[in-house]
C-alpha positions in Angstrom: 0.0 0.0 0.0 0.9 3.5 0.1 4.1 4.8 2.1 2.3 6.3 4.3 -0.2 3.6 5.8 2.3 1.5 6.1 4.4 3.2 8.6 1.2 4.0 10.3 0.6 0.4 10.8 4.4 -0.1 11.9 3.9 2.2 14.0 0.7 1.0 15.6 1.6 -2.7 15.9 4.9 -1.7 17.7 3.1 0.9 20.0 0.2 -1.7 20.9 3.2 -4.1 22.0 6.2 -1.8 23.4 4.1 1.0 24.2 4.2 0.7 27.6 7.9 -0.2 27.9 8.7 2.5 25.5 6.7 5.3 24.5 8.5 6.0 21.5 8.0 2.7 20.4 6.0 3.8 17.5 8.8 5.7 16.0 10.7 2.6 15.6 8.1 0.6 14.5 7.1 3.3 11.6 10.7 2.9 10.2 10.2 -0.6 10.6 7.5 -0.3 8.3 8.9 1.9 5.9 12.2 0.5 4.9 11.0 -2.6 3.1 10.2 -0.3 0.3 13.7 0.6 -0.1 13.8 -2.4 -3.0 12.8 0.2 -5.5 16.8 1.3 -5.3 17.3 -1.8 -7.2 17.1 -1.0 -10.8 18.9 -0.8 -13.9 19.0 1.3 -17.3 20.2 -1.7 -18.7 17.7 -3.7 -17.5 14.4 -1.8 -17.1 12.7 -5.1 -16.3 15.0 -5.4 -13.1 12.2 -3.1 -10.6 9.4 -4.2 -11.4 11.1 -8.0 -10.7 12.3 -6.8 -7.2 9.8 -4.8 -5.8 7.5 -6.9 -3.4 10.3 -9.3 -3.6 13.2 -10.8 -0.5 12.3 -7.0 1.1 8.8 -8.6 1.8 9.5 -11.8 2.5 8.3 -13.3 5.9 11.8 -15.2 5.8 13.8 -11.6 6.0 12.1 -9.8 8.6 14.0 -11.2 11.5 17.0 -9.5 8.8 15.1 -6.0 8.1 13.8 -5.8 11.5 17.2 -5.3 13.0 18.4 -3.1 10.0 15.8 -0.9 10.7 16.4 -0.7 14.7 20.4 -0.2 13.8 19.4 4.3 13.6 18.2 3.9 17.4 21.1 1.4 19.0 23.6 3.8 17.6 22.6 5.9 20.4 23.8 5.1 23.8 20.4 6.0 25.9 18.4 3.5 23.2 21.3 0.4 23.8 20.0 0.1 27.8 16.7 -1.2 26.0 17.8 -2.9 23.0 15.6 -5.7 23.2 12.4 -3.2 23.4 13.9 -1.4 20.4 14.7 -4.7 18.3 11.4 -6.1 18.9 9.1 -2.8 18.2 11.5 -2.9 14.8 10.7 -6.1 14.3 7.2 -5.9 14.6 7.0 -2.5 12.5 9.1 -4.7 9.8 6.7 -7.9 10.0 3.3 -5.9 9.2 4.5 -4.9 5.7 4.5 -7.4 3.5 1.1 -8.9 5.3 -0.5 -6.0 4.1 1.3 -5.7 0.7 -0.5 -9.2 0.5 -3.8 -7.9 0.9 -3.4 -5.8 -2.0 -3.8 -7.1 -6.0 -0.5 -6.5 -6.6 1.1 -9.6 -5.5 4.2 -10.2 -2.5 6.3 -12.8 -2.5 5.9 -13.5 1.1 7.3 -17.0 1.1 10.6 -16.4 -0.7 12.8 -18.1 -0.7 11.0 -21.1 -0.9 8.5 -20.0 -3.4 8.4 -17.6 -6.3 4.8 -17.3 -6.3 3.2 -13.3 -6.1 1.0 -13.8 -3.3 -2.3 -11.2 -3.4 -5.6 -11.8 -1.2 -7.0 -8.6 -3.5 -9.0 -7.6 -0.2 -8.0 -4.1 0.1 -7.2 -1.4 -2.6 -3.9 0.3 -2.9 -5.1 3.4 -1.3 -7.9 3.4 1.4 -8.8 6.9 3.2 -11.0 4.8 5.8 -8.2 2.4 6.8 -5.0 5.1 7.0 -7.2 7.4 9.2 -8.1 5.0 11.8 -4.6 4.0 12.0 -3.2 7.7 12.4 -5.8 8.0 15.1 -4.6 5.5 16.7 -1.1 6.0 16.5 -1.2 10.0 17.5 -3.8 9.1 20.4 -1.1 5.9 21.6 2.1 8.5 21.5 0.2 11.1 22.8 -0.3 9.4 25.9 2.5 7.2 25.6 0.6 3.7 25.8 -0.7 1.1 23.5 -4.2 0.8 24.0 -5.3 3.2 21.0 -3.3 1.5 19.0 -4.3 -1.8 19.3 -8.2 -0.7 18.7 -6.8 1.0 15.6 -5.7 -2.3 14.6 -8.6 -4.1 15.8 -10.5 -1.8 13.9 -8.0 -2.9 10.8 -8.0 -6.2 11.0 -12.4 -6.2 11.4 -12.2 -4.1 8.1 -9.8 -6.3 6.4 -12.3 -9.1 7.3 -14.8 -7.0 6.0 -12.7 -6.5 2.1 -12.5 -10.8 2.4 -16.1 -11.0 2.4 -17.1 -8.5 -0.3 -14.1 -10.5 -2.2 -16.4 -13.7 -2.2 -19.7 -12.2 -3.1 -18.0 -10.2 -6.1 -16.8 -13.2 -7.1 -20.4 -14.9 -7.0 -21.6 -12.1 -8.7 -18.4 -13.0 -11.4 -19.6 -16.4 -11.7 -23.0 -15.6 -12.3 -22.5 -12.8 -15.4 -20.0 -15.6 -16.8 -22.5 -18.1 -16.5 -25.2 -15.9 -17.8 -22.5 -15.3 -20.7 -22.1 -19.3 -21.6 -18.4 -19.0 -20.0 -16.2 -21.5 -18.1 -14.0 -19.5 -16.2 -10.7 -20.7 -16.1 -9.4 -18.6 -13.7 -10.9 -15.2 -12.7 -10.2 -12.4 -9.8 -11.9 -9.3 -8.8 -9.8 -6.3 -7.4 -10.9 -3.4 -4.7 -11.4 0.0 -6.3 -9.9 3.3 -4.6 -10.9 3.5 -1.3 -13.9 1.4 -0.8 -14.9 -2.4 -0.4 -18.4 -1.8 -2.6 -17.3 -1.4 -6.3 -15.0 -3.9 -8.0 -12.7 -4.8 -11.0 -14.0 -8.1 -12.3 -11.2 -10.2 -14.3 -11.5 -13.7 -15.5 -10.4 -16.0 -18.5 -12.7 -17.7 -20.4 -10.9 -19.5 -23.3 -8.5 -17.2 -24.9 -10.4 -14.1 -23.9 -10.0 -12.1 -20.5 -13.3 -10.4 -19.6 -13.4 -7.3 -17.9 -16.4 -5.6 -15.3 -17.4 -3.5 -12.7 -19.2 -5.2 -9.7 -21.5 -3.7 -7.0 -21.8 -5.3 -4.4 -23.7 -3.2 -1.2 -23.8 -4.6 2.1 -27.7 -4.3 1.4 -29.5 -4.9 -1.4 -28.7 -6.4 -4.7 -25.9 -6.4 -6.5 -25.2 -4.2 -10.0 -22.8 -4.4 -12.7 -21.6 -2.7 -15.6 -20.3 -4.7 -18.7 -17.1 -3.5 -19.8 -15.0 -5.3 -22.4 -12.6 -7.9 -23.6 -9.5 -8.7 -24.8 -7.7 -11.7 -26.3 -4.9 -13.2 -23.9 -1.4 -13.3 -25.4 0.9 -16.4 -24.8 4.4 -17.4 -25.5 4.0 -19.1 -28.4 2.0 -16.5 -30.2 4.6 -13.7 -29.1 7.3 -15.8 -30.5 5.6 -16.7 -33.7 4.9 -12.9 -34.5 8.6 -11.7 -33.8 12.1 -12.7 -34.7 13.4 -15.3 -32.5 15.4 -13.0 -30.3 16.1 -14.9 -26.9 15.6 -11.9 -24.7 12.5 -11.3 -25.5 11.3 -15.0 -25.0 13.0 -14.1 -21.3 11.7 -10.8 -20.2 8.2 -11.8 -22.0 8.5 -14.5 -19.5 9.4 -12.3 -16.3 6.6 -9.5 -17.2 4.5 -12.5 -17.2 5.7 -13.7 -14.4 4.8 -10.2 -12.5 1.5 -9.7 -14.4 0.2 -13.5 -12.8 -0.6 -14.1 -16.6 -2.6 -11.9 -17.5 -1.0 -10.5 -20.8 -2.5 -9.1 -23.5 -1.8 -6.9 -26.5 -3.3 -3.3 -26.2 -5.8 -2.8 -29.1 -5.1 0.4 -29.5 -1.4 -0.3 -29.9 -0.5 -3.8 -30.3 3.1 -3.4 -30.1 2.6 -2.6 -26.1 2.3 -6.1 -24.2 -0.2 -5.0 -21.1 -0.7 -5.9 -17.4 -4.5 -6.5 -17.6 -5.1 -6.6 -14.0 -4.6 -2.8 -14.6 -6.3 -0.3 -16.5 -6.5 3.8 -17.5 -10.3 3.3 -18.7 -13.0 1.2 -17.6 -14.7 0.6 -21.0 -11.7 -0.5 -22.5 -8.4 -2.1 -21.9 -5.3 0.4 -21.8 -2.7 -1.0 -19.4 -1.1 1.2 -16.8 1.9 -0.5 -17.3 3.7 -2.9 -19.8 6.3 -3.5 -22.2 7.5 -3.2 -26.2 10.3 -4.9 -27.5 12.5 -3.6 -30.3 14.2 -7.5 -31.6 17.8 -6.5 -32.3 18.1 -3.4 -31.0 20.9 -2.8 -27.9 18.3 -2.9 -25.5 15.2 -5.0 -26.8 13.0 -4.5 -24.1 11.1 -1.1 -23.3 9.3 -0.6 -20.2 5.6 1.5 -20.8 4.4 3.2 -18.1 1.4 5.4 -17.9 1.0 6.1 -14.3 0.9 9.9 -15.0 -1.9 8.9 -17.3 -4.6 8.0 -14.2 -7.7 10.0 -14.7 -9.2 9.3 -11.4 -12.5 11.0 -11.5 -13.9 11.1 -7.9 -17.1 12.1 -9.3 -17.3 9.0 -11.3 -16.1 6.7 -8.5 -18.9 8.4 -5.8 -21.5 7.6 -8.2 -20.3 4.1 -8.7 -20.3 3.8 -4.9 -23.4 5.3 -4.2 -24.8 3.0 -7.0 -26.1 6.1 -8.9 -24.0 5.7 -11.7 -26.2 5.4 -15.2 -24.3 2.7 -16.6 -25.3 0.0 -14.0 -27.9 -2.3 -14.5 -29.4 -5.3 -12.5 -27.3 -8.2 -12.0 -29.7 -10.5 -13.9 -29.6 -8.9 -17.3 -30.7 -10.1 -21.1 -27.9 -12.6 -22.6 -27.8 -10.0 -25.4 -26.8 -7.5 -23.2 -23.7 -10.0 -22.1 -21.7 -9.8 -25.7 
């Protein structure tokens, strides 16, 4: 998630814990859960691939944080009043550390929480990337716990997180029962499918599943009461190894960076219609109506550096006014869940 919640949760877990041994504890436990993060130093210009591959990676891992968490409690034994309490310090790093990757996990992006003993991007897709509701409660928390140098505050804050969390798990499954019914509605076996939070709410979400060689893209209401809506949106034709290879020179780096950006995209890789030389991340789009990857790559066969890294991050249009009305289920393009077959092209 964003930089900022996850200090705040650092902070609270290692306030909620050392609080009362330390009442700076927080401190420590916000670096803690900052400084995984610190992966995105590891890049190349030779190798634009090379972030994207180690960002959620070892950093994150549950393996390291016994590592990271005394890295990041090193600032505060440097100093000679901290040392008498080293083991209050060390563990509020610790903790700070630990709470990172768990929530990078909750997110659609994908963590590679087991490394090293598996490669596989772990997402739970329960909470969006950016969530108002859930970084306030924390800073609550966390400026109520310092302010009066306990943990109680702090731990309701992550009571109250861990409840809401909980909460994002069980709107998870009913999107995707609402998934399976508009694919079924639609004559598709779904091969695989996920939905993804939107900005800031547990309500509206990104529906995504493969049905032959086609990934299918919607939106999804789903209200704690009352019935569902949706909003058809489009598809797109999944691109695999085989037909990358058979449509360009057989250069072997791409065959291996086509590879790692699928690798990072879970699979689901298609061609942007509107410029098929850009290989897209279709978890991720700039439009709802219509596939137009954040992020993704072009290659150039036999040039000194074949493979191009697209992003379009600057590119977000994110129209509050359209997402409120989406939330508020007010928006004109939503319909009832159990719509005509002809509406389901």
């Amino acid at each position: 998630m964003d930089p900022v919640t996850q200090g705040l949760l650092g902070a609270a877990a290692a306030q909620a814990a050392c609080g009362r041994r330390w009442r700076h504890a927080w401190l420590a436990g916000a670096v803690g859960g900052l400084i995984p993060d610190l992966d995105v130093l590891i890049r190349s210009t030779a190798d634009p691939l090379l972030a994207i591959e180690y960002h959620r990676h070892f950093t994150h891992a549950l393996a390291f944080i016994p590592v990271g968490g005394l890295i990041a409690a090193a600032p505060w034994l440097l100093w000679r009043r901290h040392r008498r309490r080293w083991r209050t310090v060390v563990a509020a790093s610790i903790l700070g550390y630990a709470t990172h990757g768990l929530l990078d996990a909750c997110t659609s992006y994908g963590t590679l929480l087991l490394w090293p003993f598996s490669t596989q991007r772990i997402a739970w897709d329960v909470i969006a990337i950016i969530d108002p509701i859930f970084t306030l409660v924390l800073l609550l928390g966390v400026l109520w716990a310092a302010l009066r140098g306990t943990g109680r505050a702090a731990a309701v804050a992550l009571l109250f997180c861990l409840l809401y969390l909980g909460a994002g798990w069980q709107q998870r499954e009913r999107a995707l029962e609402v998934q399976a019914q508009i694919a079924a509605v639609r004559g598709h076996a779904i091969e695989r499918g996920r939905v993804f939070p939107t900005l800031g709410n547990q309500l509206v979400w990104r529906s995504l599943y493969q049905a032959g060689d086609r990934f299918y893209v919607d939106r999804i209401r789903v209200p704690w009461l009352g019935a569902p809506q949706w909003t058809p949106g489009s598809s797109v034709v999944r691109l695999s190894e085989d037909e990358l290879l058979a449509a360009a020179p057989a250069d072997p780096r791409v065959r291996q960076d086509f590879r790692r950006f699928s690798w990072f995209s879970d699979g689901w890789v298609a061609r942007t219609p509107s410029e098929p030389e850009v290989i897209g991340d279709v978890r991720y789009s700039l439009r709802t109506d219509a596939f137009e990857p954040v992020w993704g790559i072009r290659f150039h066969p036999g040039a000194a550096q074949v493979t191009e890294w697209v992003d379009r991050s600057v590119q977000r249009d994110l129209r509050l006014a359209t997402l409120w009305s989406e939330i508020t289920g007010t928006h004109p393009d939503y319909r009832p869940l159990l719509a005509t077959p002809a509406l389901l092209r």
